[in-house]
Phi, psi and omega in degrees: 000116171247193187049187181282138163220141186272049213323160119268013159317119189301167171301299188304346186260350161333284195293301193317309162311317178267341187269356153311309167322288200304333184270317187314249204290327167308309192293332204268329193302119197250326188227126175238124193194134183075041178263140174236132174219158166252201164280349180254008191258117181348330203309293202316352192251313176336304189309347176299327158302310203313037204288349179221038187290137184257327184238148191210090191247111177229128153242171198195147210223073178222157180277179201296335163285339174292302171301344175298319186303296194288260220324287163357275183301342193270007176236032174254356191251074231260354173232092158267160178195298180266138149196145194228101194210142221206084157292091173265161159233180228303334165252006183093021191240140220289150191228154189294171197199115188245117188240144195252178197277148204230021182282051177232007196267056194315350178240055148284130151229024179216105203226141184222097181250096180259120170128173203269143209271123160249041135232100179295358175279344195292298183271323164254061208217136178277318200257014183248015187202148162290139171335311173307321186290124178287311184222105171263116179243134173221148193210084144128023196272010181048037179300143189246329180258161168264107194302335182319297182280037189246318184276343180269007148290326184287100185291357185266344219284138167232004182184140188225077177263127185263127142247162211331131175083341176323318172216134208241015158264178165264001176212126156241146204236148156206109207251169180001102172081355182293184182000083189256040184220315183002056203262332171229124154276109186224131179251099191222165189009071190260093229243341158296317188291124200248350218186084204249105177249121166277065194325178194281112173102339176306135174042063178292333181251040179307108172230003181226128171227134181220125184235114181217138193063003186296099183267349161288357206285136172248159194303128195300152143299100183088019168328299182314348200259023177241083168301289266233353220267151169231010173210124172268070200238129166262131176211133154066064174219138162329138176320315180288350206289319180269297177342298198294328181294327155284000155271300179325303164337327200255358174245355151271142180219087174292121173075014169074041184102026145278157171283148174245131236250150173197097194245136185256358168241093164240037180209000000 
């Protein structure tokens, strides 16, 4: 399923539908994606079929108890793998977004979150997400604390994307021994981050780093202690910010003589 899709299913004729559904097609349905729901859309009494949905892309446009609802229900979805879910409002622009803790959903290993998180232990919570997950991408969720050391526990975690507004401090640490699975990193339009410190050993196996608009960002601390990385891409960062990354670069020897790429345009 792509784009949004809308019931005009009537009301009164809903439940006699979904519950036709529920015995098929629903209970069998493994990928639902470019799903939409509201305060008025059948999707909420569905989801209850859905027991073996694997990939799940929804965005919605619900107040906070409707969402209490959903929250409910998204951790019931218990052979899950991909989700995607995006709080939006009338332009498509992120809306607060309430979530129950989702470290029961053991075979997530692709989580996509858009909109500002109001419960942020979801993300700075060790106990708030699964082991299992490979890939975190966040977009507008307005973290105030610094997640890394919470996120660099996921000894599975293998991509990390901060995207605009996702975090709303001025310093992230990635200390000792951390994200030791890690390979791609991305930081955009992080407009707060002023102090990104890289300990000695942090993200040993890094081979994709990407920075674009942090314009507050000063050149990371302990930036050498990323051996392994083999590609390095900057966009739309202050001049001095790239003079220093291509002086630091010449005191590096990344990835053990691979190059490492440095574009101030890469789109």
């Amino acid at each position: 399923m792509n784009g949004i899709y809308r019931s005009k299913i009537a009301p009164q004729h809903r439940g006699n539908f979904l519950n036709h559904l529920g015995g098929n097609l629903l209970q069998n349905l493994q990928v639902l994606w470019g799903a939409f729901m509201d305060n008025n859309s059948p999707l909420k009494d569905a989801l209850k079929f859905l027991k073996n949905l694997r990939k799940f892309e929804l965005a919605f446009q619900l107040d906070l108890s409707q969402q209490n609802e959903l929250a409910k229900s998204l951790v019931e979805l218990n052979h899950i793998q991909t989700l995607k879910l995006k709080s939006i409002d009338e332009m498509g622009l992120p809306q607060d977004i309430d979530l129950n803790h989702l470290s029961g959903l053991v075979n997530l290993s692709d989580l996509y979150l858009f909109g500002k998180l109001l419960k942020p232990s979801i993300i700075v919570n060790i106990i708030g997400l699964p082991q299992s997950l490979t890939v975190l991408t966040l977009s507008a969720s307005q973290l105030s604390n610094d997640p890394m050391p919470e996120l660099e526990k996921f000894y599975n975690l293998q991509s990390l994307s901060f995207y605009s507004g996702s975090y709303i401090g001025k310093r992230l640490v990635c200390s000792n021994g951390g994200f030791r699975q890690l390979l791609f990193l991305k930081f955009f339009l992080l407009h707060e981050l002023e102090e990104w410190t890289v300990q000695e050993q942090a993200m040993p196996n890094l081979k994709w780093l990407e920075i674009r608009s942090c314009k507050r960002l000063m050149v990371s601390l302990g930036l050498g202690n990323l051996k392994s990385v083999r590609e390095f891409k900057i966009e739309d960062m202050p001049e001095e910010f790239k003079t220093s990354i291509e002086k630091k670069t010449k005191e590096l020897n990344w990835g053990e003589g691979d190059t490492a790429i440095f574009n101030d345009n890469i789109y």
